[in-house]
N, C-alpha and C positions, 0 to 999 in steps of 0.2 A: 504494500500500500504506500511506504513510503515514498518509492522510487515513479510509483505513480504521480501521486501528490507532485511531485519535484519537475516532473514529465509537463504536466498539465501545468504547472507553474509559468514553466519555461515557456509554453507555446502563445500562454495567452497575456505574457507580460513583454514577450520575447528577450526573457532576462537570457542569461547564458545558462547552461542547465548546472555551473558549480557557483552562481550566482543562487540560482534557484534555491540550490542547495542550502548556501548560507539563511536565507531568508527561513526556509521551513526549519533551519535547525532552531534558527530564534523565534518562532511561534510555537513550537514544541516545547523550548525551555520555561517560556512565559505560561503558557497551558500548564506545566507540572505546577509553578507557584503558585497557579491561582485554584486549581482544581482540588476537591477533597483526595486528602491522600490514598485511598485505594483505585482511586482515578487514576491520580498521577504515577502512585504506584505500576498502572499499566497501561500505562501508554504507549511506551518504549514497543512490549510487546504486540501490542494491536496493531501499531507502525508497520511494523519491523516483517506481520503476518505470520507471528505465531499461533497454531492453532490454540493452544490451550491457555494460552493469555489471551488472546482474544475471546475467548467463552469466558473467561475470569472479567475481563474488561469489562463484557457485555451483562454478567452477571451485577456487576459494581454499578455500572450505568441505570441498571432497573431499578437497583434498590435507591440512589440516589436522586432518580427521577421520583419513585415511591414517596420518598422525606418531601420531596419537596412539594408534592403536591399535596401532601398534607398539610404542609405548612401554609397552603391557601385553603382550606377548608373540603380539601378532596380527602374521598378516605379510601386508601389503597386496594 
């Protein structure tokens, strides 16, 4: 996924693809700071297209979506 990201970066900024690169590597870094830590925790992997972090990712992402929509009066 990453290397997509970086791909599609490239085509539609027509940055250079180790331009691209730099760019995704610092939205990635800023995503880890700001994301709850089992988020950030897997990122790297979801990126990166590991399978089993990425079921972990995606597991993290539901229950996070879950909180949050309780904390507007949605009940999971």
């Amino acid at each position: 996924m990453m290397d997509e990201l970086v791909q599609e970066l490239s085509q539609k900024t027509g940055l250079s693809p180790d331009k691209a690169q730099e760019v995704v590597n610092v939205v990635v870094a800023h995503l880890k700071t700001r994301l709850p830590e089992p988020l950030a925790n897997g990122l790297d992997s979801f990126l990166n297209g590991s399978s089993t972090g990425s079921s972990s990712f995606a597991e993290e992402a539901k229950a996070v979506a879950s909180g949050f929509g309780s904390l507007f009066g949605k009940k999971a």
